[in-house]
C-alpha positions in Angstrom: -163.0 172.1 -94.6 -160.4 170.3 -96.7 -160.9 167.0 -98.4 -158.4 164.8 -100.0 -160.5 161.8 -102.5 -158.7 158.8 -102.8 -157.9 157.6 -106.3 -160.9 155.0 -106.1 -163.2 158.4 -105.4 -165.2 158.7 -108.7 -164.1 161.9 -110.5 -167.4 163.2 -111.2 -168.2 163.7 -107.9 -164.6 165.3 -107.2 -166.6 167.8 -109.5 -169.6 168.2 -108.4 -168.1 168.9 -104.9 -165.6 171.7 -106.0 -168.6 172.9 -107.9 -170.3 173.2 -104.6 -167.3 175.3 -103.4 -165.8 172.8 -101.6 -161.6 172.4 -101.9 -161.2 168.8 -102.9 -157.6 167.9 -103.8 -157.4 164.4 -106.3 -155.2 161.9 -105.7 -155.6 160.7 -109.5 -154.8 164.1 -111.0 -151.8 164.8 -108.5 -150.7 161.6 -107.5 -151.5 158.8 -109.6 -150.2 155.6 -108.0 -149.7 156.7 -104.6 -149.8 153.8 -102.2 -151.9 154.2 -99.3 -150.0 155.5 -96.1 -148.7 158.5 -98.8 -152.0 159.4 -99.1 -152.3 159.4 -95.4 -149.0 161.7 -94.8 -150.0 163.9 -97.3 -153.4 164.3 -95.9 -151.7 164.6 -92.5 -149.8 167.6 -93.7 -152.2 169.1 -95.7 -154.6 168.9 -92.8 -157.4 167.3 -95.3 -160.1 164.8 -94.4 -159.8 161.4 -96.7 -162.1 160.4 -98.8 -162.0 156.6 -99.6 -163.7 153.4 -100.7 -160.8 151.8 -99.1 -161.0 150.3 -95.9 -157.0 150.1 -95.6 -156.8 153.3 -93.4 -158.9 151.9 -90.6 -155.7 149.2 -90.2 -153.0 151.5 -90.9 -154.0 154.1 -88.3 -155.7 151.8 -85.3 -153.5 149.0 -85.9 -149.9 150.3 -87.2 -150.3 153.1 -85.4 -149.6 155.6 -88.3 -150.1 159.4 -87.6 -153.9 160.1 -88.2 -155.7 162.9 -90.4 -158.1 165.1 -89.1 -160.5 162.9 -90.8 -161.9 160.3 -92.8 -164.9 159.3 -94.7 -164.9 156.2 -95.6 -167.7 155.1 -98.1 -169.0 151.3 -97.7 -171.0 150.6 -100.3 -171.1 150.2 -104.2 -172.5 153.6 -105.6 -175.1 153.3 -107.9 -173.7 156.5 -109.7 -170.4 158.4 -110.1 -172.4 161.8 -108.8 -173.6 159.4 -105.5 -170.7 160.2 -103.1 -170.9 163.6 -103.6 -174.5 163.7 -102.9 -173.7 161.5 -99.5 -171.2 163.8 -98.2 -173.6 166.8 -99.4 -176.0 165.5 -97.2 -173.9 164.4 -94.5 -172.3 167.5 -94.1 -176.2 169.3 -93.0 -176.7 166.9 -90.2 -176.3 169.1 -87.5 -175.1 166.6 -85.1 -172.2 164.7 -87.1 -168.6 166.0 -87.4 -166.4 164.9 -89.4 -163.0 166.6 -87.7 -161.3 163.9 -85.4 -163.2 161.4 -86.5 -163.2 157.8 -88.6 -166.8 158.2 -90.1 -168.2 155.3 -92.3 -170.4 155.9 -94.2 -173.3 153.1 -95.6 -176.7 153.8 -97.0 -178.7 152.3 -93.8 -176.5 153.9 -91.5 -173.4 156.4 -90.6 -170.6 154.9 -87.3 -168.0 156.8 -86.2 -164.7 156.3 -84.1 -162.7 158.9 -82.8 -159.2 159.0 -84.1 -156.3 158.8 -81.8 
């Protein structure tokens, strides 16, 4: 599984995921700047699931109909700590039942929806 954090993704928990073997590309390291839907393509063509505190890339692929990812996790919430994320998608990732391929997934402390991506 390939992930693809958002620039507004803390960078310590970028970290602590590839620590935890997991191949997390950076926006902010690679593409400082990069406006929304070119974080979208990009994840498009690199076949990575998004991870964002930005709500934007419910509206660009429902509503403007832009070509979808295999996946995104959006975070709602304010994270207490930089290492937080990391430890939600941790955990998220051992519940046997959710997927994140094909899917919108947003993720909030009291509970996890998820929308399938056309």
């Amino acid at each position: 599984m390939q992930f693809l954090a958002n620039e507004n993704f803390p960078k310590a928990s970028v970290i602590k995921l590839r620590c935890a073997n997991y191949d997390v590309a950076y926006g902010s390291e690679d593409a400082p700047g990069a406006k929304d839907y070119e974080v979208l393509a990009r994840a498009v063509d690199e076949k990575r699931i998004i991870l964002t505190f930005d709500r934007d890339y419910g509206e660009l692929i429902y509503r403007l109909r832009m070509p979808s990812p295999i996946g995104i996790v959006y975070f709602r919430y304010f994270p207490a700590t930089p290492d937080k994320p990391s430890e939600d998608l941790i955990r998220l990732l051992t519940i046997e039942k959710i997927s994140l391929e094909g899917l919108f997934t947003v993720y909030e402390p009291t509970q996890i929806r998820q929308r399938p991506l056309p």
